[in-house]
C-alpha positions as CSV (number, residue, x, y, z in Angstrom):
1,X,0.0,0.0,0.0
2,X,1.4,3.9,-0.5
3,X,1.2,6.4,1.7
4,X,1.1,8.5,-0.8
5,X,-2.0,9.7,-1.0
6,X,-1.8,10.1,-4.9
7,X,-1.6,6.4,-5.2
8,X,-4.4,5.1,-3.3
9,X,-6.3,4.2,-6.2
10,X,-7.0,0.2,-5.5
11,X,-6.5,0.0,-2.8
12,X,-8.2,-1.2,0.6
13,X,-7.9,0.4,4.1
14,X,-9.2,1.0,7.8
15,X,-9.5,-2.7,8.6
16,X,-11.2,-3.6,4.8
17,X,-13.7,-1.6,5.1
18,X,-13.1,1.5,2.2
19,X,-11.9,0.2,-1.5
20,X,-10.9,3.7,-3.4
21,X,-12.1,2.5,-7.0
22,X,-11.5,6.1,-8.8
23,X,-10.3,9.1,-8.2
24,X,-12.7,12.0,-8.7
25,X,-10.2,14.9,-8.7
26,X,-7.2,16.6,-7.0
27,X,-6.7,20.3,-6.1
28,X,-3.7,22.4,-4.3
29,X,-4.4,20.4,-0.6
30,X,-5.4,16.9,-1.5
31,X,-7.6,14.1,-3.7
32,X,-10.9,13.5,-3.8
33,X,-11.8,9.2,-4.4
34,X,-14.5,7.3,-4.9
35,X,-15.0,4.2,-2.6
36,X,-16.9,1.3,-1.9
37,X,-17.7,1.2,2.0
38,X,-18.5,-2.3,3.1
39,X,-20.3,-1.4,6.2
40,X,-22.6,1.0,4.6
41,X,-22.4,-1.3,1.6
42,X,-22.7,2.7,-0.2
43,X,-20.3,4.4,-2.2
44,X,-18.9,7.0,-0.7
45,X,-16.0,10.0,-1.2
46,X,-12.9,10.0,0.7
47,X,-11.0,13.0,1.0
48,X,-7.3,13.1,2.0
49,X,-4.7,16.1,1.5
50,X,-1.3,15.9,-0.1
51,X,1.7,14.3,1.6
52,X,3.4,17.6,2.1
53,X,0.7,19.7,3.2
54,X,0.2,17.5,6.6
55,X,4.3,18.8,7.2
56,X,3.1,22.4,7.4
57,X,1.3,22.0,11.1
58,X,-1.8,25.2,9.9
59,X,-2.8,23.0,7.2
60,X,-3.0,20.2,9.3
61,X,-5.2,22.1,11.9
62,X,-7.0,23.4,8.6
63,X,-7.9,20.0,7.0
64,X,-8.9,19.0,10.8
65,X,-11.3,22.0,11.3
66,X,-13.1,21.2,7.7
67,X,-14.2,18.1,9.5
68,X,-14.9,19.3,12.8
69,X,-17.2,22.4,10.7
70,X,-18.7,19.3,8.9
71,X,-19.9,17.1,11.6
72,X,-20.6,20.4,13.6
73,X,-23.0,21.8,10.5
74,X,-25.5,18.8,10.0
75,X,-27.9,20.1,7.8
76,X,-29.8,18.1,5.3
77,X,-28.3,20.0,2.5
78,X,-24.6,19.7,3.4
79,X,-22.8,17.3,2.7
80,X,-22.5,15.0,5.1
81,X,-19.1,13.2,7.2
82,X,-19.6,9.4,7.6
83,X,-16.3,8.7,9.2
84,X,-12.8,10.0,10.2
85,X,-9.9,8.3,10.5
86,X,-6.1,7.4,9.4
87,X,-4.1,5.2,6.6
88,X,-0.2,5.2,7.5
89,X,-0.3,8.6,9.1
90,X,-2.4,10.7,6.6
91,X,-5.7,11.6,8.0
92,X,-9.3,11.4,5.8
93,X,-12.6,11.6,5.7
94,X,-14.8,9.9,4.0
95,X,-17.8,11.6,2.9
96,X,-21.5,11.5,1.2
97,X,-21.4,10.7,-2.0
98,X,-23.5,12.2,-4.3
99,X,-23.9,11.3,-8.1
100,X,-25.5,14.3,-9.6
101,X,-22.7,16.3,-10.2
102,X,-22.0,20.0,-9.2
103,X,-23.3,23.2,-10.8
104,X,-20.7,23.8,-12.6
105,X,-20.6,20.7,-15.3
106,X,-24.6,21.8,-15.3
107,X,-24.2,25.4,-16.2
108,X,-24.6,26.1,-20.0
109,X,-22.5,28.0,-22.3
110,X,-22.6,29.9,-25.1
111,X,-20.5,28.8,-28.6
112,X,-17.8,31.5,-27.2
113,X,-17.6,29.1,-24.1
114,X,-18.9,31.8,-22.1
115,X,-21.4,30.9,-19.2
116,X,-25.1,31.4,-20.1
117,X,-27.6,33.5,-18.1
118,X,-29.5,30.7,-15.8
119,X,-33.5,29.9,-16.6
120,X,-35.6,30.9,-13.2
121,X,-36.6,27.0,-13.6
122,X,-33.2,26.0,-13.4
123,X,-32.4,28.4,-10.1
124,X,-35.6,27.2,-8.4
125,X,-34.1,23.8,-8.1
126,X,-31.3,24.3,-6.3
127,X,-30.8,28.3,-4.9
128,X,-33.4,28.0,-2.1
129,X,-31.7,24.5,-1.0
130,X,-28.4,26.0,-0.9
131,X,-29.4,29.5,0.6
132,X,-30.6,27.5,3.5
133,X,-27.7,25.6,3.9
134,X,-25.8,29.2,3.7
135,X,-27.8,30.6,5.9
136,X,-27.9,28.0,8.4
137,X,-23.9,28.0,8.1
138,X,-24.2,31.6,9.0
139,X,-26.6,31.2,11.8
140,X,-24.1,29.0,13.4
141,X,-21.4,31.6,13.4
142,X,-19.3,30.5,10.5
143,X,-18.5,31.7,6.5
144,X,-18.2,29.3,3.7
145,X,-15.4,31.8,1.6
146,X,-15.6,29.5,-1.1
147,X,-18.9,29.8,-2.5
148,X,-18.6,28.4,-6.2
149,X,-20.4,26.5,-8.9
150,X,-18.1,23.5,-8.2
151,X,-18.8,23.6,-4.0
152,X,-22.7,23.1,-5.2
153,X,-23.4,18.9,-5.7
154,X,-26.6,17.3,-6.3
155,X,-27.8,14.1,-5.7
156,X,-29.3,11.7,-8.4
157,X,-32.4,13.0,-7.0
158,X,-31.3,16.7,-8.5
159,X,-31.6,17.9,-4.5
160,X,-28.5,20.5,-3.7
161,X,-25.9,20.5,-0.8
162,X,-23.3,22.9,-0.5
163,X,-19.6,21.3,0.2
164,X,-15.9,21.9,0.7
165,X,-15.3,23.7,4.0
166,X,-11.9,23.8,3.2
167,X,-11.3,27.9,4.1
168,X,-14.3,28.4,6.4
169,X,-13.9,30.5,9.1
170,X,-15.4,30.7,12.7
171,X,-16.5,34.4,13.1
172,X,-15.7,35.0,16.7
173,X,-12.2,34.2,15.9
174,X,-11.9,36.5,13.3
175,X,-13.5,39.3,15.5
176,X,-11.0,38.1,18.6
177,X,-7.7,38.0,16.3
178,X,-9.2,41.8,15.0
């Protein structure tokens, strides 16, 4: 097994229970898989950052708060942390998984590849989902700061939840450090 976390496609972990079978991207702190979880007998996403982030000890307390926000923001349209844990000294989390895409790969565009104006139709199924989630983030004294088509998933059902909590901030700490 690597402890890379770039090369855990394949491979089995946390006593057998997750099986990454793809990866579904990567960004500038870490990999997003696909798995198989044998006690849920669901798929669902596990989320691990890059090797060399964990030796910088703020992005470690920065990938730990994203799941503490998480688990602290249960919402029904957020997505949702099903367990935390460890592979050879990288943390993860392994997430909801939802199949209906973000907002972004639904978005339409124009033959210059520019975005197109959104139909009301298409707003109303999803902006009143995900201003409640925003709103109920807000309520609990915290700001998303990444608000973007791509943090906006859906479900196979088409129902929205906002995700990636990676740069939220706690408000009162920002007020106190002020």
């Amino acid at each position: 097994m690597s402890s890379n976390p770039k090369d855990w496609l394949g491979i089995q972990f946390s006593g057998g229970r997750y099986r990454i079978t793809a990866r579904l991207g990567e960004g500038g702190m870490g990999f997003v898989y696909r798995a198989d979880d044998t006690n849920l007998q669901a798929p669902v996403v596990i989320k691990v950052p890059r090797r060399a982030m964990l030796d910088e000890p703020r992005f470690a307390q920065r990938f730990q708060r994203e799941i503490k926000s998480l688990v602290a923001l249960s919402h029904p349209h957020i997505v949702k942390i099903l367990d935390v844990g460890e592979h050879e000294g990288i943390p993860f989390a392994a997430m909801q998984y939802l199949d209906g895409g973000d907002l972004q790969a639904r978005r339409r565009t124009a033959s210059d590849g520019q975005n197109c104006a959104e139909s009301p139709a298409m707003l109303q199924g999803w902006l009143r989902d995900v201003a409640s989630a925003l709103d109920f983030v807000h309520r609990q004294g915290y700001v998303h700061r990444d608000m973007k088509p791509e943090n906006v998933l859906f479900d196979g059902e088409g129902h929205a939840y906002l995700g990636d909590f990676g740069v939220a901030k706690v408000l009162h700490d920002t007020e106190s450090a002020g």
